[in-house]
Backbone as a ProteinNet text record, in pm:
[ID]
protein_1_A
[PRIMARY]
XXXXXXXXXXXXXXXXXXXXXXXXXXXXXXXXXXXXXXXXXXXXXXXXXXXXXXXXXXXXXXXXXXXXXXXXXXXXXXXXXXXXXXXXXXXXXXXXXXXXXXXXXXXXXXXXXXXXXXXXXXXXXXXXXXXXXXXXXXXXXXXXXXXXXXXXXXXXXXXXXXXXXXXXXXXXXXXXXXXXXXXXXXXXXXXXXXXXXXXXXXXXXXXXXXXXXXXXXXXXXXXXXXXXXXXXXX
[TERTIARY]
498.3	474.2	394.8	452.3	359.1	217.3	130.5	20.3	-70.3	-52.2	-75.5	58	20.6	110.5	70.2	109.7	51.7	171.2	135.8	196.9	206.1	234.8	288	261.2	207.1	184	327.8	306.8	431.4	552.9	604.5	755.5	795	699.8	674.2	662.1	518.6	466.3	452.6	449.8	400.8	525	543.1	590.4	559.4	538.7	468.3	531.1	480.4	501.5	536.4	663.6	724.3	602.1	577.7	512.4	392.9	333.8	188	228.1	341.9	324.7	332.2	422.1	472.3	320.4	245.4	103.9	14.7	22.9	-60.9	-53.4	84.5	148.2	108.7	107.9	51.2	-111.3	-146.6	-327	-387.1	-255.9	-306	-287.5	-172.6	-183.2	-261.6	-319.7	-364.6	-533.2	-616.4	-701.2	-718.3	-655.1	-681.3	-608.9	-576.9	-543	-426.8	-321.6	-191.8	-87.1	-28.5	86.6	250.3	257.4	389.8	415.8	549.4	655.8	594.4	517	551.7	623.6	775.6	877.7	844.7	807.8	732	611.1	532.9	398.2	471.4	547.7	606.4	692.5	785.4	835.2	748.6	632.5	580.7	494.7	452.4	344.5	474.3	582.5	662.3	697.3	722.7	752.8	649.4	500.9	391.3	405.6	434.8	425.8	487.1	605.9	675.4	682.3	648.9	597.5	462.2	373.5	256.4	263.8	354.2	379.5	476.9	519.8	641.5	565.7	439.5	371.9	255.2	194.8	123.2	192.9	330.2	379.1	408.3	442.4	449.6	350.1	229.4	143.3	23.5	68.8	-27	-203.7	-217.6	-313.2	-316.7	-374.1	-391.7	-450	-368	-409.6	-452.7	-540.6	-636.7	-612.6	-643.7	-584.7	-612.4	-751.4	-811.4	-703.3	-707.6	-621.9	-476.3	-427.3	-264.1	-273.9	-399.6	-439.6	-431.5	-515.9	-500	-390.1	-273.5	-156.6	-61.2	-88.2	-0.3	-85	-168.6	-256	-202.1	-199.4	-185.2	0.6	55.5	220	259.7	146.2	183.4	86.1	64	28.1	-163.1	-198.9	-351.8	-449.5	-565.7	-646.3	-749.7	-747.4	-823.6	-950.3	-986.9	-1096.3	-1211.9	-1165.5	-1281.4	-1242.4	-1155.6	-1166.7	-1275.8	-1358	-1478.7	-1437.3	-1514.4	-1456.4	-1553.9	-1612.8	-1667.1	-1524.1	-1443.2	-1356.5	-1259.2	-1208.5	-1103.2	-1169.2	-1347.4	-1353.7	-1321.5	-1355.8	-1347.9	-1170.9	-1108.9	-946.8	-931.9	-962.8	-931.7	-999.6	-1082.7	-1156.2	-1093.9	-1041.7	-961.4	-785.3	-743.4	-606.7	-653.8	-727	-748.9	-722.7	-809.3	-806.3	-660.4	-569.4	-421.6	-341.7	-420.8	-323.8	-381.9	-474.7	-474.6	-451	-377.6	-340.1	-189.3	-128.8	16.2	33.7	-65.9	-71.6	26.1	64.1	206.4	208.4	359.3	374.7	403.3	409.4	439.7	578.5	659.9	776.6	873.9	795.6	785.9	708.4	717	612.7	550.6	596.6	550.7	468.2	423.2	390.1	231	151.3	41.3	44.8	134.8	148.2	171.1	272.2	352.3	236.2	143.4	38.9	-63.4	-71.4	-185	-126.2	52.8	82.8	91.9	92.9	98.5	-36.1	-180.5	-267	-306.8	-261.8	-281.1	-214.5	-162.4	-46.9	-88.7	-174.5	-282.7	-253.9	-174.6	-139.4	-252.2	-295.1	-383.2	-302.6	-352	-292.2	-371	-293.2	-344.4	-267.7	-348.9	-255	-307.6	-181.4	-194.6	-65.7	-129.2	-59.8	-102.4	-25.3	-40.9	-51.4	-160.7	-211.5	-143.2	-132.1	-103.7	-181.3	-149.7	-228.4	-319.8	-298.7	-388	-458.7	-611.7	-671	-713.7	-748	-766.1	-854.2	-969.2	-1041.9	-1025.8	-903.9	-850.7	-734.1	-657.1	-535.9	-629.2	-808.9	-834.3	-863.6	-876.7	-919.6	-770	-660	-550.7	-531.8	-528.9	-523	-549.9	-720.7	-777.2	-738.8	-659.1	-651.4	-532	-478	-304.9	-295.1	-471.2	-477.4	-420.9	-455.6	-387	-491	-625.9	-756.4	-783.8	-773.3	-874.3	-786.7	-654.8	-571.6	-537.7	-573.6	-599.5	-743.4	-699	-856.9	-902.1	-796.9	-859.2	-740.7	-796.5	-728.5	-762.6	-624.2	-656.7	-550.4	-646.3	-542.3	-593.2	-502.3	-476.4	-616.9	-623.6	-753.8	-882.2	-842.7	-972	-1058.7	-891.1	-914.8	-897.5	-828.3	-784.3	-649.4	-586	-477.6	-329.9	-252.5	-99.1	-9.1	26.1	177.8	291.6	338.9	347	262.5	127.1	56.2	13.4	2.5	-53.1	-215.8	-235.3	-403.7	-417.8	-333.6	-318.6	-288.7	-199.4	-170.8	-209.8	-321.3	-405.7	-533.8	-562.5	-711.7	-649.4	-543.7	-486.6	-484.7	-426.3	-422.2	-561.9	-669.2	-781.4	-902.9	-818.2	-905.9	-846.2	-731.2	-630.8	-699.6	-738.3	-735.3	-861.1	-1018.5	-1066	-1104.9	-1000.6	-1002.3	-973.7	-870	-817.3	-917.7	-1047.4	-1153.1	-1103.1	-1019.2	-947.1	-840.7	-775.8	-652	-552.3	-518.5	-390.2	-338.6	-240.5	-155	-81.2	25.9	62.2	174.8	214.8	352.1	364.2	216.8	219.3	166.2	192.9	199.2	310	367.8	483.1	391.1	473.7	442.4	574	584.8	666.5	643.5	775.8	733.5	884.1	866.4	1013.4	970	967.5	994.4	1038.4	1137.7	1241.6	1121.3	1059.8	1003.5	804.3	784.5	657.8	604.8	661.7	694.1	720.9	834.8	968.8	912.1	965.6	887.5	752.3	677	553.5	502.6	555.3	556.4	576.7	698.7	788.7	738.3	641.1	613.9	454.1	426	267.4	307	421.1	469	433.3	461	443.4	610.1	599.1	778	735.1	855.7	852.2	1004.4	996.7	1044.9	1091.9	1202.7	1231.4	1269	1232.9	1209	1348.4	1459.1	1592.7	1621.8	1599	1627.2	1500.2	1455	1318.1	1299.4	1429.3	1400.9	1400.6	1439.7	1440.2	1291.4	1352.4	1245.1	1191.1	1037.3	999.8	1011.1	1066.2	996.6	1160	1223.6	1388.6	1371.9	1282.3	1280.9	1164.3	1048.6	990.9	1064.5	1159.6	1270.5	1313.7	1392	1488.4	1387	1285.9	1171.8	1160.3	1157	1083.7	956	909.5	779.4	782.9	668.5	674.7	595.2	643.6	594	539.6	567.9	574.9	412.9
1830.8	1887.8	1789.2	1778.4	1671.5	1743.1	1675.8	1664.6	1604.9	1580.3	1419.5	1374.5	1347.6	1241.3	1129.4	1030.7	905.3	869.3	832.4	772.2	583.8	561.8	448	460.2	346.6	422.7	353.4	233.7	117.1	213.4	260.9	279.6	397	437.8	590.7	666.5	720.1	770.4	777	680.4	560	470.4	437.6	312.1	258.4	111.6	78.8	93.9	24.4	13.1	-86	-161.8	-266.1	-349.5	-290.1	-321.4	-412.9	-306.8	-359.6	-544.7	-550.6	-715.7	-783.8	-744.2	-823.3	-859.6	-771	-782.1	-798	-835	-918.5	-1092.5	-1098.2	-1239.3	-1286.9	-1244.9	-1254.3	-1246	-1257.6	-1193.1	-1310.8	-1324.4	-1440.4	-1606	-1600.7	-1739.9	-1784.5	-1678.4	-1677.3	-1710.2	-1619.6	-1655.3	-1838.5	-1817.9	-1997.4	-2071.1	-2055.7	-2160.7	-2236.1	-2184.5	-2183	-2254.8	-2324.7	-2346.6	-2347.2	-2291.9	-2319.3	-2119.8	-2125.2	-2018.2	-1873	-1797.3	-1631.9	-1591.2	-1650.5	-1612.5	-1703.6	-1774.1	-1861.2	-1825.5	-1796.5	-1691.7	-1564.2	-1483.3	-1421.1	-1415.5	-1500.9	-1568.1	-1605.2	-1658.6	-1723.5	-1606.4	-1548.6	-1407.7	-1345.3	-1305.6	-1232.2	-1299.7	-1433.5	-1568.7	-1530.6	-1547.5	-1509	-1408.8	-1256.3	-1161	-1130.9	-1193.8	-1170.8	-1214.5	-1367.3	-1447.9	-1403.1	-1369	-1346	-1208.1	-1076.5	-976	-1050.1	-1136.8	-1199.2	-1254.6	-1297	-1412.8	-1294.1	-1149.3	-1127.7	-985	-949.4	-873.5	-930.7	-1100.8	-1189	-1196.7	-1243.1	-1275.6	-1171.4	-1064	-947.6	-919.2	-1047.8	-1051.3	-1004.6	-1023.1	-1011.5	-1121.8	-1145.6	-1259.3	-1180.1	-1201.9	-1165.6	-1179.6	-1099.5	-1140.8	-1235.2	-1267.5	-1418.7	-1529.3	-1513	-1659.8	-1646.6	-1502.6	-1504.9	-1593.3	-1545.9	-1661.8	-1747.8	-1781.3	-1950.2	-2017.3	-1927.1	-2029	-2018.3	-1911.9	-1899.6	-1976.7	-2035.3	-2125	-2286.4	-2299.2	-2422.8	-2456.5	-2306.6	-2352.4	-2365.2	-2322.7	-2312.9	-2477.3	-2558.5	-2714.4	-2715.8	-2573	-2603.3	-2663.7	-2700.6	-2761.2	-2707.8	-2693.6	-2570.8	-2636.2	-2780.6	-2771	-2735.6	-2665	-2567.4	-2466	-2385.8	-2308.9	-2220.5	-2090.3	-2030.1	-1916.1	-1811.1	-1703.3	-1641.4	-1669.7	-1621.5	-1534.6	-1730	-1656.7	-1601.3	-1591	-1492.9	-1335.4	-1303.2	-1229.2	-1127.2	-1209.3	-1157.4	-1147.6	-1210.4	-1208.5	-1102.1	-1045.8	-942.7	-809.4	-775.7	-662	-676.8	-749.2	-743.4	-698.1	-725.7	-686.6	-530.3	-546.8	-392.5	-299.9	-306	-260.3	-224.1	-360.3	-334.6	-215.9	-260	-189	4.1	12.6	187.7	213.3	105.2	109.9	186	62.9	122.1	122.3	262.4	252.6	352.6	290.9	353.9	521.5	542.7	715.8	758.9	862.1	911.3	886.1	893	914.4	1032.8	1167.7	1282.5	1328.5	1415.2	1489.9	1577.4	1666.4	1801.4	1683.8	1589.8	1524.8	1608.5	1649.3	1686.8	1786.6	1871.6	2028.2	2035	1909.8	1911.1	1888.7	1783.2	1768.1	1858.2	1942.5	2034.6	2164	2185.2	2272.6	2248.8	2096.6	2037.8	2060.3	2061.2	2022.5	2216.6	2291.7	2443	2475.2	2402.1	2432.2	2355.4	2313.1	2249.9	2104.5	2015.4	1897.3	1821.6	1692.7	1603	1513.4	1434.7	1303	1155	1111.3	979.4	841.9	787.7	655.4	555.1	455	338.6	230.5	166	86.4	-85.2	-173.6	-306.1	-360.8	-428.4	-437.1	-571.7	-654.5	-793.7	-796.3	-810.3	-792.3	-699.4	-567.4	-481.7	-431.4	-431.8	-402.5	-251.2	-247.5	-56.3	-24.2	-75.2	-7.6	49.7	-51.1	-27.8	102.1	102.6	187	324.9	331.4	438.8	514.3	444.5	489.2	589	532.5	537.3	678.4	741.5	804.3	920.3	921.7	964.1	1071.5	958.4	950.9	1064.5	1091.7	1115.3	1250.9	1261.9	1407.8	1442.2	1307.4	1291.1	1240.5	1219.9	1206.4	1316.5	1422.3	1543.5	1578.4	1562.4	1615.1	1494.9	1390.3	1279.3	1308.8	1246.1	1305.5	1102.9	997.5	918.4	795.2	698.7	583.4	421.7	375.9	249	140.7	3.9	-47.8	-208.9	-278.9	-383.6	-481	-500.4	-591.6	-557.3	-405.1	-374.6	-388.9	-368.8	-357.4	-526.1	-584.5	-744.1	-749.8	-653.9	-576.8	-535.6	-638.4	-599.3	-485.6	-414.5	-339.2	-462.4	-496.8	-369.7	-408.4	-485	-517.4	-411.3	-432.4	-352.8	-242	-329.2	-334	-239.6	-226.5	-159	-12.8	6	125.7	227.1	124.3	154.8	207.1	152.6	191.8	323.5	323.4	472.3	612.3	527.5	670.3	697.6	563.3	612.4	718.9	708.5	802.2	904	922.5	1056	1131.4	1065.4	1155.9	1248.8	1142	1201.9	1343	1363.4	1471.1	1606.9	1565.1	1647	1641.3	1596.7	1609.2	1558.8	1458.6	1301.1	1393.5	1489.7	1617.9	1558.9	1438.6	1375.7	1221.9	1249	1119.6	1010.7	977.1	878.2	1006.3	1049.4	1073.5	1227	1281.8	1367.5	1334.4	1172.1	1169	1102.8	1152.3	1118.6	971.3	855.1	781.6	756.9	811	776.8	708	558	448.2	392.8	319.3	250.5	112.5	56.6	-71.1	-44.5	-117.9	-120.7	-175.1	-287.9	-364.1	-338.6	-316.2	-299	-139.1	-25.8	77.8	135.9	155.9	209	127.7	-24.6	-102.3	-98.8	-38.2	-47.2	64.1	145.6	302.5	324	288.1	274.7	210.2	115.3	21.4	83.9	154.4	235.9	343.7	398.2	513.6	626.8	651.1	717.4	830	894.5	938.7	845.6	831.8	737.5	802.6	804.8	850.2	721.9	683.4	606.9	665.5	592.2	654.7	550.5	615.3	538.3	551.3	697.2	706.7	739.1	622.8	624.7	794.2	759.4	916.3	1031.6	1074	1166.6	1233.3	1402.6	1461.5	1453.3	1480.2	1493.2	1605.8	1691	1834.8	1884.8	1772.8	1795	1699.4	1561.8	1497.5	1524.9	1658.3	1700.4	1783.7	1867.4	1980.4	1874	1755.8	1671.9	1641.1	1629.3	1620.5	1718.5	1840.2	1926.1	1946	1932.8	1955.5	2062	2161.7	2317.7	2298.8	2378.6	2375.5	2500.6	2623.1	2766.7	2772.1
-1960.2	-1827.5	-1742.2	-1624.4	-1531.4	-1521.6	-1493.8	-1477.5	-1349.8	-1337.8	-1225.4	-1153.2	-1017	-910.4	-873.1	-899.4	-833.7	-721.1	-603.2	-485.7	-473.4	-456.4	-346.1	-226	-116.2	1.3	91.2	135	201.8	199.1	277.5	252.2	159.9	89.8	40.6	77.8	156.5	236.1	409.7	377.6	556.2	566.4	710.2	730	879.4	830.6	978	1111.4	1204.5	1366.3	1375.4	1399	1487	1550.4	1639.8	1779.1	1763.6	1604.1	1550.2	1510.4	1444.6	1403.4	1542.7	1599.2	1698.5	1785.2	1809.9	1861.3	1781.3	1656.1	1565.6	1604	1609	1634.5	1712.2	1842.9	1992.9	1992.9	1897	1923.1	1789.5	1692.1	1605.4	1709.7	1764.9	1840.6	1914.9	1984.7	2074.7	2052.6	1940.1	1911.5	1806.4	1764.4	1659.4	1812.6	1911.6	1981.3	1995.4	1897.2	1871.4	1932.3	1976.4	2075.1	2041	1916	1877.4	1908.4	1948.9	2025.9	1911.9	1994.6	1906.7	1789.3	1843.5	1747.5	1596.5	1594.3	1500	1370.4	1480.7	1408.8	1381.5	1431	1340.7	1255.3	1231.3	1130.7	991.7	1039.9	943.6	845.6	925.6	909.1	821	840.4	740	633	629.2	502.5	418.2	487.9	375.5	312.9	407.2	336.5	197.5	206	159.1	-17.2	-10	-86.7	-155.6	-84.3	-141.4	-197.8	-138	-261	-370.6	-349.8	-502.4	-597.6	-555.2	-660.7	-681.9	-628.4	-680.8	-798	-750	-863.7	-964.1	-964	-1110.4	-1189.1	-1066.7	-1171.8	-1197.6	-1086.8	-1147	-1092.4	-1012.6	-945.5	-796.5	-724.8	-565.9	-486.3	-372	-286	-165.3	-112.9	-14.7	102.3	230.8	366.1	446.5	411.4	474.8	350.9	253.2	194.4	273.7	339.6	375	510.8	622.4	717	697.5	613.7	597.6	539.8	463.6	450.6	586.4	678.5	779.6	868.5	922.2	970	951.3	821.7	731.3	791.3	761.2	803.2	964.8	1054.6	1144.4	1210.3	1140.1	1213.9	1238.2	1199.2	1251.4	1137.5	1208.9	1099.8	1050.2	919.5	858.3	815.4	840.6	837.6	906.9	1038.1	1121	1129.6	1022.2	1030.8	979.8	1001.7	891.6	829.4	734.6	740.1	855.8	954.3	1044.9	1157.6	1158.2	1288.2	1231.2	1067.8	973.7	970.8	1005	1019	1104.2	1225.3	1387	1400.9	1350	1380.8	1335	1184.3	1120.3	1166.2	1241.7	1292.5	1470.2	1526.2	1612.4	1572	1466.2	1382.1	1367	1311.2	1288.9	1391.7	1503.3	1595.9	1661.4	1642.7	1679.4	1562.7	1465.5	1379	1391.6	1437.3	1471.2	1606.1	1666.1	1846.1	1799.1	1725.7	1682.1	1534.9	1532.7	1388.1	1278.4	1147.8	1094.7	1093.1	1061.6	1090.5	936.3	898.1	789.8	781.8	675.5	652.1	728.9	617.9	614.8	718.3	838.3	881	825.5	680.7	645.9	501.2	525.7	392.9	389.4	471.1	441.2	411.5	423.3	345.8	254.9	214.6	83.4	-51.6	-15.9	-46.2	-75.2	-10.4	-45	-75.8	-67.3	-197.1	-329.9	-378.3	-492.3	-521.8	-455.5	-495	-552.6	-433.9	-467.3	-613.5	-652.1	-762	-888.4	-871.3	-991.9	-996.6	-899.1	-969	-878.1	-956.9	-873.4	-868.7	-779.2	-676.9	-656.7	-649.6	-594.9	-556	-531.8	-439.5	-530.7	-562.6	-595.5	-545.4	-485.6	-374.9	-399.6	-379.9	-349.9	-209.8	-236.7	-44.4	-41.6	141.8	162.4	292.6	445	528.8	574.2	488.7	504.9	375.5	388.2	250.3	261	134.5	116.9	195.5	242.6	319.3	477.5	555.4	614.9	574.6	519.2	474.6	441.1	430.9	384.3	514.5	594.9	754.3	737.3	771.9	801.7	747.1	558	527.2	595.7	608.5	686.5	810.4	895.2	1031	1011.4	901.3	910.7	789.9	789.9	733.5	582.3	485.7	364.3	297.6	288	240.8	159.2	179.3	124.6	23.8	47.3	-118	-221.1	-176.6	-278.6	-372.9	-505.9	-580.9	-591.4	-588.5	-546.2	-509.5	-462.3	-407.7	-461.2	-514.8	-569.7	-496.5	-505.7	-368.8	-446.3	-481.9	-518.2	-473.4	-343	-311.3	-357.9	-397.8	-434.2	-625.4	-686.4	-791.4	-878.6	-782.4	-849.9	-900.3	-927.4	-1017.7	-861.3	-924.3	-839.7	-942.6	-859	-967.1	-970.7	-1115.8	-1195.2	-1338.6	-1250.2	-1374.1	-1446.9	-1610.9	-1663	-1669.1	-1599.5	-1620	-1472.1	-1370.9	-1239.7	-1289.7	-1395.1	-1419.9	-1490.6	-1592.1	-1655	-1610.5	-1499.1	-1427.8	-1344.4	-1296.4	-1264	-1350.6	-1512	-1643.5	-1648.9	-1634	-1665.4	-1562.3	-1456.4	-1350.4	-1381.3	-1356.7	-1388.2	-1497.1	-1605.3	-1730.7	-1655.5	-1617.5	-1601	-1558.3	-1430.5	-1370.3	-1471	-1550.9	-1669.5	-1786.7	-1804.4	-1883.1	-2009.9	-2006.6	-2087.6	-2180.7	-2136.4	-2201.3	-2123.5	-2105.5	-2031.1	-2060.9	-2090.8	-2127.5	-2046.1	-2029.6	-1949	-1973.1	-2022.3	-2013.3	-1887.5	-1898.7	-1811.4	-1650.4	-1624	-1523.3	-1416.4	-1337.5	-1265.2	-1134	-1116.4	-1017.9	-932.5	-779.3	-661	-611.8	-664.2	-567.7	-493.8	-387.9	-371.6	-423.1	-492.3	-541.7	-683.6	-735.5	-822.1	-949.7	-928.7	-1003.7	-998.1	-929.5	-913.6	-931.8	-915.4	-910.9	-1057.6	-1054.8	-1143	-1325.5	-1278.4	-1400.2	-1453.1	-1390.2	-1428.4	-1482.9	-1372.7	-1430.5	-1584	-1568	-1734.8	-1807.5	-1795.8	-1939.9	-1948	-1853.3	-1928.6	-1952.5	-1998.6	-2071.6	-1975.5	-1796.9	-1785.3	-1651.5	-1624.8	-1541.8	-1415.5	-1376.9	-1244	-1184.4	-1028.4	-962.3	-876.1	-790	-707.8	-565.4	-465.7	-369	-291.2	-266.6	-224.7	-90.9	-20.5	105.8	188.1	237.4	324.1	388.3	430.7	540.5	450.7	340.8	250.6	230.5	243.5	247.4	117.5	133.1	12.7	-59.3	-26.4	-69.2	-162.3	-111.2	-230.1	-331.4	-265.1	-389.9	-501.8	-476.8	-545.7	-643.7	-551.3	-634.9	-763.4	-679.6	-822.2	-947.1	-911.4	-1045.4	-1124.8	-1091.6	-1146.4	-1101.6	-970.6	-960.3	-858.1	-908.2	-858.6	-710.7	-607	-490.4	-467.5	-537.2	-530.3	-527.6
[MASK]
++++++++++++++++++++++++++++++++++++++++++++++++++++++++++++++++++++++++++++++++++++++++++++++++++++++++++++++++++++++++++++++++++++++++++++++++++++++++++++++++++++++++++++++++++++++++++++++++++++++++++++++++++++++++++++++++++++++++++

């Protein structure tokens, strides 16, 4: 019998705003002093992303958002030896700022109900997610903001823990909060994790012995793909 839900947030739950990179791009050139074309810095800003989730689901670690600056810095011609983390700070608390201007929408609109009938229904929850430009402390605002805080019992987020999915050691610090709540009367097998990634997700799920769910049609409600589980909403 399930026991526990663990989430995914990226593309699970949430998915971002267009608008937000595009005005990241415009607000990154602009501050380092930049002169090469928009379309560029955003190009490059997605190359990283992309790369830096590939090398941290291999190797299981986490690369940080000031190191993703500085390789998109480095690719885009500037010279990083003035750069500080003074002005990686100030860039990033100005990003921020963009990112709750146009900040992401739920998938699901009924996701916060769905949530706190699962939670009425005895199951606990939680998020475990792999961060890249945005770190958990940010994404916890967000939660927050979008009324999905209070039925989480807790939140684990890659920058925070050192640990990428579908490392072992990520999924492990998840069984090990989980049990807690269950006063250590819980296994891996009684806990279900919903993720959309094939490999980071699904694989990881599966090799800490616990159900894993795949999340295929973004727009898909949740509340049928709770039905296809077996998980009670009543």
């Amino acid at each position: 019998m399930t026991k526990h839900i663990s989430f995914d947030l990226w593309m699970t739950l949430i998915r971002s705003d267009p608008r937000f990179k595009q005005e990241r791009a415009l607000l990154f050139r602009s501050f380092f002093g930049l002169t090469v074309p928009e379309a560029q810095v955003l190009s490059v800003f997605r190359e990283t992303d992309l790369l830096v989730n590939r090398i941290n689901e291999i190797v299981g670690k986490n690369i940080l958002p000031h190191e993703m600056y500085l390789i998109n810095l480095n690719k885009l011609g500037a010279d990083l030896e003035h750069i500080t983390v003074t002005e990686l700070d100030a860039f990033y608390a100005l990003s921020e700022e963009l990112f709750f201007k146009y900040a992401p929408q739920l998938l699901c609109a009924e996701t916060p109900l769905l949530l706190e009938q699962l939670k009425d229904n005895g199951y606990t929850l939680n998020i475990l997610s792999n961060t890249g430009y945005i770190p958990g402390k940010t994404l916890r605002k967000l939660l927050h903001r979008l009324e999905l805080e209070d039925q989480l019992c807790f939140q684990l987020y890659s920058d925070e823990t050192g640990f990428s999915k579908p490392a072992p050691e990520m999924f492990a610090l998840m069984i090990s909060a989980a049990g807690k709540l269950h006063d250590g009367q819980l296994n891996a097998a009684q806990i279900l994790h919903i993720g959309d990634n094939k490999v980071a997700d699904i694989a990881g799920a599966n090799k800490a012995g616990m159900q894993s769910c795949l999340v295929i049609n973004y727009e898909n409600n949740l509340k049928q793909l709770f039905y296809d589980t077996g998980i009670c909403l009543t």
